[in-house]
N, C-alpha and C positions, 0 to 999 in steps of 0.2 A: 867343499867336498861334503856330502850330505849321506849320511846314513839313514837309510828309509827300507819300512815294508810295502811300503805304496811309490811305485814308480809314476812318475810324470805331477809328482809336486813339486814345485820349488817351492824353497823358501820355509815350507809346513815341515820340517824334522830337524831333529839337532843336525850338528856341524861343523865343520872344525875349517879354519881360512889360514892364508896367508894375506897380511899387510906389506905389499909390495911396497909402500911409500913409507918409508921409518918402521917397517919390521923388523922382528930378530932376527937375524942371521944364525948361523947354528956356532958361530963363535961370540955370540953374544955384543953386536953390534947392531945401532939401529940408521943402517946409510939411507939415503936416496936413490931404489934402484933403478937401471936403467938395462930395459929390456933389448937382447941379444936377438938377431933374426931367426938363428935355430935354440929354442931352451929344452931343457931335460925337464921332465916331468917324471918321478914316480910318487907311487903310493901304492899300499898295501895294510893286508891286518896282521897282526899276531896273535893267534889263538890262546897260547900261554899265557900271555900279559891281558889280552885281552883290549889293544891298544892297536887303533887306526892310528895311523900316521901320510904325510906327507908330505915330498922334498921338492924344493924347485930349484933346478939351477942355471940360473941369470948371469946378471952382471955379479952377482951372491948367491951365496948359497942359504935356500931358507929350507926349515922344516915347521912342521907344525904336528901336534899328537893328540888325541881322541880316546878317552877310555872308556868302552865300552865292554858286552857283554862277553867272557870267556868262553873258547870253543862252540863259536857260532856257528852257524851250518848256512852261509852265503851263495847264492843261485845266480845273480844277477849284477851286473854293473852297466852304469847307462851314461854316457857321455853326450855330451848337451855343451855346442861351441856358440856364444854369439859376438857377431860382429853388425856392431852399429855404425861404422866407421865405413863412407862409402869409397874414398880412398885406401883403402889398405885390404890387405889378405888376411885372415888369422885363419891355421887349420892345424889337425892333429895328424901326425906320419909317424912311421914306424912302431907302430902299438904292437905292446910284445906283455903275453903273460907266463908268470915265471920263468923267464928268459928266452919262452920263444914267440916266433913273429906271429901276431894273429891277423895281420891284414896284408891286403894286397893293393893294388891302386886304386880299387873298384870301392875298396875302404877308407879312404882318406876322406876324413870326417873334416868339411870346410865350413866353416862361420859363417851364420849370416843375421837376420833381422827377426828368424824366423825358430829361434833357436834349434837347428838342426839336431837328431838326435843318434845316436847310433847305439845297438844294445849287446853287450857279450852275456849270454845264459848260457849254463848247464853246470860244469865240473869246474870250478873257476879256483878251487883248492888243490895244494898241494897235501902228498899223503898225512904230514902235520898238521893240517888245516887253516895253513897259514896261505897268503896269496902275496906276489910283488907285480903292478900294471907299471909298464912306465912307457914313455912316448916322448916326441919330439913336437912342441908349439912351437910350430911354425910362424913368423911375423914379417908382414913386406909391408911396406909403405907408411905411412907415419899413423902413429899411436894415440887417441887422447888420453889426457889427464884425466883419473877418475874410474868410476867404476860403469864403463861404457860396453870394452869388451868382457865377456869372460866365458872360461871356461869352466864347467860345474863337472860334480860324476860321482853320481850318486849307486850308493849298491846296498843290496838287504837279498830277501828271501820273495821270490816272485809269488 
């Protein structure tokens, strides 16, 4: 998860991950996880702490936290799925901000080689100026080891 003023970098901004293989779990556990065909995805900021974060939840539950700058003024989020893996599916369903749906079928962001991208702009805060993104990674067919597929989603001020 990449916090950025410049969209369509990777890599080029700070960021905060989860280590799916011997990560922390939010109970303070470092298992070997193994990824579920439908996982939860959220993430969001909090304008008061000033703190990005991000939870996945697998065969575990992880989170991961970002402290960044206080009552930011956020415009953009961009989700970017790849799948290097010519056997399997990976895609994003059910994308919903602040608890409601923002995509339809026409939305379902699928993986590929090419890193596909799809963008939410405008009012992406709630009246607090805080935001929650969460979605469903989808997984069909088998997975490598490693840091092969991924999904990134990076957001700032367009």
């Amino acid at each position: 998860m990449y916090l950025t003023n410049a969209q369509e970098k990777l890599g080029t901004s700070e960021r905060t991950s989860i280590n799916f293989y011997r990560g922390t779990t939010i109970d303070d556990i470092n298992p070997y996880g193994n990824w579920e065909e439908r996982n939860k995805v959220r993430f969001g900021y909090d304008s008061e702490d000033g703190e990005v974060w991000i939870e996945l939840n697998a065969e575990y539950e992880y989170r991961a936290e970002y402290d960044t700058r206080k009552d930011a003024d956020f415009d953009t989020i961009q989700f970017m799925l790849l799948n290097r893996e010519s056997d399997s599916v990976v895609k994003l369903e059910n994308i919903k901000l602040n608890g409601k749906m923002i995509n339809d079928s026409d939305r379902v962001l699928v993986g590929d080689s090419d890193w596909p991208k799809w963008n939410l702009e405008g009012d992406i805060q709630n009246r607090n100026g805080n935001f929650t993104v969460e979605a469903d990674l989808v997984i069909t067919g088998d997975q490598p080891r490693g840091e092969i597929n991924k999904l990134e989603i990076m957001f700032g001020k367009k």
